[in-house]
C-alpha positions in Angstrom: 43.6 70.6 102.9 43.2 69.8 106.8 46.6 67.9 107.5 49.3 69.7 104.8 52.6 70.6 105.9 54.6 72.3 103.5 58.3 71.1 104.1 61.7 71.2 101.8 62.5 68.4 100.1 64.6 66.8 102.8 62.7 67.7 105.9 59.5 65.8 104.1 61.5 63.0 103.3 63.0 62.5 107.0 59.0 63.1 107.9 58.4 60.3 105.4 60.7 58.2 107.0 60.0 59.0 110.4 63.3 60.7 111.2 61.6 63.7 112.8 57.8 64.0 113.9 55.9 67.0 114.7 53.8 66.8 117.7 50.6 68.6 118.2 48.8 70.5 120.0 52.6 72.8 119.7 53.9 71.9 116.5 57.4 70.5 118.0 59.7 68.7 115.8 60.6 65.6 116.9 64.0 64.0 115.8 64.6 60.0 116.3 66.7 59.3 119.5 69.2 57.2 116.7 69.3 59.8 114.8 70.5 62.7 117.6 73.4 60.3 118.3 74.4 60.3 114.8 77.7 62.3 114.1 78.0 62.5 110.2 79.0 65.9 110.1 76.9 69.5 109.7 74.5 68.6 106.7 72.9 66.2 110.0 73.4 68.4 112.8 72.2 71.8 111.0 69.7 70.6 108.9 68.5 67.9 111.0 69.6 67.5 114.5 69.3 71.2 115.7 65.4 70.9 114.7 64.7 69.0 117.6 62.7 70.4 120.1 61.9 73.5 118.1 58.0 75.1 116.9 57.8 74.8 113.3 58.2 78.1 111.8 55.3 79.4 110.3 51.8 78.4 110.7 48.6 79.9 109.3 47.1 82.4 111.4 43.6 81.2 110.7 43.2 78.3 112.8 40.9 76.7 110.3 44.5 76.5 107.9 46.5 75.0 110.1 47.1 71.0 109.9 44.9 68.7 111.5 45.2 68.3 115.3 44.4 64.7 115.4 45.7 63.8 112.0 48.5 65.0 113.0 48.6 63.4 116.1 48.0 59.6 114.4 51.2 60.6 112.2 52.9 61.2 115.7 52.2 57.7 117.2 53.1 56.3 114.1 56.6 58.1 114.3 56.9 57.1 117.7 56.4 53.6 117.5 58.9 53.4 114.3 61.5 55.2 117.0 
């Protein structure tokens, strides 16, 4: 599979619903601008809100396993433009 990223349950619906992005080449986690200015108490800001700006945690270390650059990418501008 050339674009899979394995996530919990509620990290792939945020992804679903662009709440949070993951931006390529780096694998940074994105979170929507709304979203960080959101106070609804520490289910948001620990499982949510204090992913933004970080790596995601593990990757394959064959290159070849790792998600799609430009797949990846598309998903990005997708998320951006639904920000």
């Amino acid at each position: 599979m050339t674009n899979g990223i394995t996530l919990c349950k509620m990290h792939h619906a945020a992804y679903d619903r662009n709440i949070l992005g993951i931006k390529p080449p780096g694998y940074r986690v994105q979170v929507n601008a709304d979203v960080l200015e959101e106070v609804d108490g520490p289910m948001l800001c620990h499982g949510i809100q204090d992913f933004h700006g970080r790596e995601l945690m593990v990757l394959p270390q064959c290159r070849s396993e790792q998600p799609d650059r430009e797949l990846l990418a598309a998903l990005f501008e997708t998320f951006l433009r639904a920000g």
